[in-house]
N, C-alpha and C positions, 0 to 999 in steps of 0.2 A: 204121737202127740206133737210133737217138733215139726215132724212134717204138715200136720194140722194148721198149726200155727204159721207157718211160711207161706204154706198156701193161702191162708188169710191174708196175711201182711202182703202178699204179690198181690189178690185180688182188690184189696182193699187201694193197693199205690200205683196205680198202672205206669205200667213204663213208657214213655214219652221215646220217641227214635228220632233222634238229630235229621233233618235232610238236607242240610247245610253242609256245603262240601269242605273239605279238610284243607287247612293253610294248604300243603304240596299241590291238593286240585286246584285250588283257587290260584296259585304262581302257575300251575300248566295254562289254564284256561287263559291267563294274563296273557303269557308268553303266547298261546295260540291266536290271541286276537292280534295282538303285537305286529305279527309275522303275517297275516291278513292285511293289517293296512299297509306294512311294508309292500307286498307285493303289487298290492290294490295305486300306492300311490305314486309311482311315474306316470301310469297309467291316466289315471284321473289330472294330475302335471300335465302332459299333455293335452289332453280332452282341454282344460281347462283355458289352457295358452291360446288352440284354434280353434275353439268353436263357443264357452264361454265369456273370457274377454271382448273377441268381439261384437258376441250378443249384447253383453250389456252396456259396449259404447253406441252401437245401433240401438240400441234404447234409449238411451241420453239421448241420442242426432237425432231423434223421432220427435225431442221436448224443445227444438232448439230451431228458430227461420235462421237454419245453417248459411253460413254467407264463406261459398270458396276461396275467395280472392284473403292471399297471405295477409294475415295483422290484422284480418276487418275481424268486426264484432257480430258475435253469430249471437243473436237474443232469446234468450226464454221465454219458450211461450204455454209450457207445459203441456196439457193436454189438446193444444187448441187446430193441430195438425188432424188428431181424429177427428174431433168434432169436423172439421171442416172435408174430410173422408167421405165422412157417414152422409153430409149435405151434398157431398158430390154425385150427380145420375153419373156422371163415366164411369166412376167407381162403384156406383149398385149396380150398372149395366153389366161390367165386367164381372161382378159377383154370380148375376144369376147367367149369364155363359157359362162359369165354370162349372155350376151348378147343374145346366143341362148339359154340359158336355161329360159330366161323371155320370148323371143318370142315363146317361145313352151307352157311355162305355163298360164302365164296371159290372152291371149286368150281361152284356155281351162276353165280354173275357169270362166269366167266371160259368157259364153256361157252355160256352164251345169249349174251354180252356179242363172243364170239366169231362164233357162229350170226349173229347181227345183224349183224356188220360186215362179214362174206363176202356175206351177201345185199344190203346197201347199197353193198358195193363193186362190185356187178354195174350192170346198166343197168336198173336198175328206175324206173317212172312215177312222178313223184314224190316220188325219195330226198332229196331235199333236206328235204322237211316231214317224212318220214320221221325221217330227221336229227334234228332239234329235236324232234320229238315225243318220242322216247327220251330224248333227252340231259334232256328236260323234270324227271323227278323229280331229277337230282341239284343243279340249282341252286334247287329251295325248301329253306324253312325245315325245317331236321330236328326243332323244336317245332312246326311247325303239324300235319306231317305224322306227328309222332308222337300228334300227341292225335286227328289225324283216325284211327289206325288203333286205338288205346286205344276212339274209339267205335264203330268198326268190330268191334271183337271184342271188347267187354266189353256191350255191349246183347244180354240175351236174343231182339231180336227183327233185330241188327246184320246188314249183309251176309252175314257169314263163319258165322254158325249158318245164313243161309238158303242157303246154297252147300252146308255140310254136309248139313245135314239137311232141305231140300225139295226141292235139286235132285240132291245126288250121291247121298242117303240114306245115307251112310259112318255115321251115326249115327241112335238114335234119339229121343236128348231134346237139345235146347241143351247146347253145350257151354259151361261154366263156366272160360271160355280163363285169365284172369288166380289162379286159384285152385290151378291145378298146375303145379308146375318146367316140368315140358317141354313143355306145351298151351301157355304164356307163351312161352316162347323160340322156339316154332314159329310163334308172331303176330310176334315180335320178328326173326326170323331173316327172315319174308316180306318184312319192311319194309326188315331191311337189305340183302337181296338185291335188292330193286324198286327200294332208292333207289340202289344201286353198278351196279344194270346198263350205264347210261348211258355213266357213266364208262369202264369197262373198254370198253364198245362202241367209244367214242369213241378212243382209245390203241391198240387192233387196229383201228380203219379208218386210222388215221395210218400205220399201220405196213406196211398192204396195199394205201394208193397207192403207196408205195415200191418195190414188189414187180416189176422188169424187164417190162416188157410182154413180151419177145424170148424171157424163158425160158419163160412162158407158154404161146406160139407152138412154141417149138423141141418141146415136150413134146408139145403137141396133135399134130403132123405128125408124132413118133413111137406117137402111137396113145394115149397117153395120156387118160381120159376127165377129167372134172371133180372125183372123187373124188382121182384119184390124182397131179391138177396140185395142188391144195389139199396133200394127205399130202403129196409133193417136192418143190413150188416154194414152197408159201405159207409152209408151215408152219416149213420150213428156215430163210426169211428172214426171219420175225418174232421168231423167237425170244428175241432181246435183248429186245424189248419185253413177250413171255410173262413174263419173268425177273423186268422192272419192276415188273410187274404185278401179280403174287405175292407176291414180295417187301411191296409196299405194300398189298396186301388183305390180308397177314398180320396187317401191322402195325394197320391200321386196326381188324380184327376183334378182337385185344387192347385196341386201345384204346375198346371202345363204351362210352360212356356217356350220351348222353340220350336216344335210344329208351325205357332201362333204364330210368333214372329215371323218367321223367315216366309212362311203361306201366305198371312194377309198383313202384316206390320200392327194387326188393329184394326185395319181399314175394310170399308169404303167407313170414314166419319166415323172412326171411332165405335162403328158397331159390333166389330168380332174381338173386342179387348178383351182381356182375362184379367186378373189382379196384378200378375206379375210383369205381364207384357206393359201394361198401365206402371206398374212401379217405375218397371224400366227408362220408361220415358221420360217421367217426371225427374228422377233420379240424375239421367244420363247424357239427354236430349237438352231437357228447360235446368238442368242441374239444383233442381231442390231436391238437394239432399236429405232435408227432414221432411218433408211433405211423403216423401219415398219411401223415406225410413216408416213412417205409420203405417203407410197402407200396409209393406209387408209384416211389422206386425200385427197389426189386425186380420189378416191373413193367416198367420199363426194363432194367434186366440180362436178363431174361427174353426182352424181346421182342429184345435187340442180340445173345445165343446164338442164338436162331430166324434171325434173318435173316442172321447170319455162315454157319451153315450152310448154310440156302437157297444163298445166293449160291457157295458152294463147291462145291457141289453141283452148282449147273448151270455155270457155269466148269470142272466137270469135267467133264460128261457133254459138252460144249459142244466141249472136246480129245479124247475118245475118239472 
């Protein structure tokens, strides 16, 4: 009967379970965040010092017709440095160079860069020197190698005239590479594609030791050949790193500038400018230092829309 009764009164009062953690959890978890931002903050101290601080006084110098000379009065002009950017053709000129100079490069690196790391990743005689050998161009100097291809393709009598015109005949006088927009960018474009190969190579072979020996295997014993282990094993499981990689060749491709520089300065007329070669100038040269200050950032706003997309992009295709 008692027990009748109890079990009523249990059914009848259901018990409620606290999931609120206990004062001692609540002082760990305190203590564990504590000790978190402790270690977090030299860290972010620094960050802060070199590369915040001065972001946001080049933000102000970007609102400001900065005037060098000590005691003078440098005036607020607010946004009127973009505005006047966006009216600039040098500066939409320079925009869309950089534009076809990442759509010519990024897909070449990330194609051979790719090609290269499936073949490295196999059991080939000597992938090791193989290895270094590629990876070779992207640890020199991007000055030495830039003036090495400057004389590579601005000698009438250079490498690159004797490839066109004695061995492929695609032409039939020397080509005068530095003289036209896009004969320049096409020297420029080679170089930056031969020196990014490496890298990209190097980030898809990391990504395709990864790759399950077992699924491999399970594919091959269903009849699977090489082409079609690569298309549904390799390819599926690299993908975050494809993302990376994009992503960062995007950004780097917007960002060229000593190729540019030190190949054509800009020139002939201001046709082979990029943004930053163009900032440079303005900046460096004529010393407006907020006119300078804009473009590059707008250059940054520019390139932080490109890569928000990308990355939404494949985090989408990535759930479908």
């Amino acid at each position: 009967m008692v027990s009748t009764q109890l079990t009523a009164q249990l059914s009848a009062e259901p018990t409620t379970i606290s999931r609120r953690p206990s004062a001692a959890g609540r002082r760990r978890r305190r203590r564990g965040v504590l000790a978190a931002y402790a270690f977090v903050l030299p860290g972010f101290a620094l960050y802060a010092l070199v590369m915040l601080y001065p972001a946001v006084q080049t933000l102000l110098l970007s609102m400001r017709e900065w005037n060098i000379a000590p005691g003078a009065v440098s005036p607020w002009v607010g946004l009127a440095n973009y505005t006047k950017a966006f009216g600039d053709p040098i500066f939409l000129n320079s925009l869309l160079n950089s534009a076809v100079y990442t759509a010519v490069t990024v897909p070449l690196q990330i194609v051979i860069g790719l090609g290269l790391a499936v073949l490295l990743d196999s059991r080939l005689p000597g992938r090791t020197a193989f290895r270094v050998l590629f990876y070779l161009p992207v640890v020199t100097s991007w000055v030495v190698v830039s003036l090495l291809f400057q004389y590579m393709f601005s000698s009438g009598d250079g490498a690159a005239n004797a490839v066109v015109v004695d061995l492929l005949h695609v032409v039939p006088d020397n080509v005068a590479w530095f003289q036209g927009r896009w004969t320049a960018f096409a020297a420029i474009s080679i170089l930056g594609t031969w020196k990014g190969i490496g890298w990209s190579m190097l980030i898809f072979l990391a990504a395709l030791t990864g790759v399950p020996k077992e699924l491999h295997e399970a594919a091959a014993i269903d009849g699977a050949g090489a082409f079609k282990r690569f298309q549904h094993v390799s390819l599926p499981s690299i993908r975050p790193a494809m993302t990376v990689v994009v992503i960062l060749l995007v950004i780097g491709g917007f960002n060229v500038f000593i190729s540019v520089l030190l190949m054509t300065g800009g020139g002939p007329d201001n046709q082979t400018q990029v943004p930053l070669t163009y900032m440079y100038d303005q900046a460096f040269k004529y010393y407006k230092f907020g006119y300078g200050s804009a473009i590059s950032f707008s250059l940054t706003a520019l390139v932080l829309v490109i890569s928000g997309i990308q990355y939404w992009w494949t985090r989408r295709s990535t759930r479908m």
